[in-house]
N, C-alpha and C positions, 0 to 999 in steps of 0.2 A: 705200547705205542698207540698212538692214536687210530690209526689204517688197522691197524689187530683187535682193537674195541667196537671197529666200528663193521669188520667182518661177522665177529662174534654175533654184538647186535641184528646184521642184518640177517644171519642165521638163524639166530632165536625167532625174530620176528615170522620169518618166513614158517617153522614150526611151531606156533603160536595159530598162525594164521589158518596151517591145514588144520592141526587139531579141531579149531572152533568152525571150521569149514565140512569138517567129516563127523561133526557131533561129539568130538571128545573130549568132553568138558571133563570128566572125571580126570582124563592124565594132566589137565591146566592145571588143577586142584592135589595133584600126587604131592606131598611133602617128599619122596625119594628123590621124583623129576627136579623139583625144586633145589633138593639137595646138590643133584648131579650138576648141576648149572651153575649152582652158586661155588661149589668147589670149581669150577673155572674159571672165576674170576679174581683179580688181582685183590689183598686184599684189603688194599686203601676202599676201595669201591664195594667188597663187601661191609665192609664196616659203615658206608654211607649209605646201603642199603637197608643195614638193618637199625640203621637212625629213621629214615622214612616207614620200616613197620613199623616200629613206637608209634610213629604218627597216626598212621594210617588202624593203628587198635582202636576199638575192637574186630573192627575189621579182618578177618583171615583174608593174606592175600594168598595169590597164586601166580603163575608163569605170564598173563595176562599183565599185571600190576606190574610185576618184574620188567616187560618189556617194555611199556608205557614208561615207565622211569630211567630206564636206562637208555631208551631213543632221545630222549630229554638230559641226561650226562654225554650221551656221547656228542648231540650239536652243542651244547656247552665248550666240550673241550676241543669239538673242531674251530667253532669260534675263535675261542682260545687261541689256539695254534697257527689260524688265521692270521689273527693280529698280531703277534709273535714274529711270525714270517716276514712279512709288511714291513714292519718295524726294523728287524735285522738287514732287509735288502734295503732300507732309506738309511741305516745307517751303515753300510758299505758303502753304499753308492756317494755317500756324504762322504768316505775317507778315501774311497774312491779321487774323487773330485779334487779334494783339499790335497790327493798325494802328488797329484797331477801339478796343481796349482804350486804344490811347492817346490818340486823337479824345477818348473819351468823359471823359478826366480831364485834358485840357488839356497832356497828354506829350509833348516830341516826341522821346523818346527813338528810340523805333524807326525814325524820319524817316534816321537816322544811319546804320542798320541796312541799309535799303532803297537806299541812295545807291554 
């Protein structure tokens, strides 16, 4: 879900952040650390991840790069989900309205609609 991506994210970030705050650029750099994180992740998202290392070759990335791209999928798909929402509650509120409208003139058109 989206709220469990974006805890994930703000976790990593926050350990991201001590590390390079207490000089521990060597654990940014761990392929293990790297490992253990990327095994937490779902694996549609690993798989888009390691589309962006191709990119990012010759490049070695680290837990840094990882967090930088994944702050950027995770407003993506709040985004996303935003607009999703929006959309579902204009269209309640639309059948909403039309159920009302048709109660009130004996319709049951919209009965069709909702089924």
């Amino acid at each position: 879900s989206t709220s469990s991506l974006r805890s994930f994210v703000d976790t990593l970030h926050n350990l991201v952040r001590t590390l390079k705050t207490y000089g521990h650029g060597a654990d940014l750099k761990a392929a293990a650390n790297m490992q253990h994180v990327m095994g937490k992740l779902p694996p549609a998202i690993s798989e888009r991840w390691s589309r962006k290392k191709l990119e990012l070759q010759p490049k070695e990335v680290d837990l840094k790069d990882l967090d930088k791209w994944l702050e950027t999928e995770v407003q993506v798909k709040e985004m996303a989900f935003g607009r999703m929402m929006k959309q579902l509650r204009l269209v309640t509120s639309l059948l909403s309205y039309l159920a009302r409208q048709g109660s009130r003139y004996g319709d049951g058109a919209v009965t069709g609609l909702m089924c």
